[in-house]
N, C-alpha and C positions, 0 to 999 in steps of 0.2 A: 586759222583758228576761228577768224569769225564765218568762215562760210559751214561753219557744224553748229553755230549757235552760241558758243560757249561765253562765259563771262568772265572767268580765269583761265590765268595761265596754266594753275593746279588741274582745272577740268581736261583742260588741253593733252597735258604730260599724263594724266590717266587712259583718254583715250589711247596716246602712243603706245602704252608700255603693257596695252591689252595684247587679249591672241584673237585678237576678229579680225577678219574681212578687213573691217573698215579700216581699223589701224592699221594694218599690210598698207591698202590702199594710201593712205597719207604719208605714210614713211617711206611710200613710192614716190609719190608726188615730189615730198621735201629734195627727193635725191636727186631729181631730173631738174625742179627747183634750183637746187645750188649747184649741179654741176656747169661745166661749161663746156659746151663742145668747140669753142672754137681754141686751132691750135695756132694762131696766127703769130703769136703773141712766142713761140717757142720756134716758130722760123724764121723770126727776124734774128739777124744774127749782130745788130746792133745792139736791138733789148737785151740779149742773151749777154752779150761783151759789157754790158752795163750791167747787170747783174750779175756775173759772174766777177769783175774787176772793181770794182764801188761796192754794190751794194752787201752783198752776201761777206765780204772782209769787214765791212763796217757794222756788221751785225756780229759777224763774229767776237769784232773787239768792244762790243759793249755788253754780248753776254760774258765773256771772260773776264771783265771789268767788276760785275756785278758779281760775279762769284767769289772775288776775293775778297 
């Protein structure tokens, strides 16, 4: 946001949700940005056995929780 200038957030979300160049470019950016290439994290098969056995159940049972 600050490398266009801008002083809002409001300015910022205009440029996005234009059809120029420039916005393509940034909403490129954002994506390469927050993706992540590394997959190390999904061939560990202990992380995996922990989130598949802990954490993901114990998410389960606090949205279920929350819904009734």
């Amino acid at each position: 946001m600050n490398t266009h200038g801008f002083n809002s957030l409001h300015q910022y979300a205009v440029l996005l949700s234009g059809d120029s160049l420039e916005a393509n470019d940034e909403l490129k950016q954002i994506a390469i940005d927050f993706s992540n290439t590394e997959s190390f994290f999904f061939r560990d098969h202990g992380q995996m056995r922990l989130l598949r056995e802990t954490i993901l159940p114990e998410l389960i049972i606090k949205t279920v929780t929350l819904k009734l």
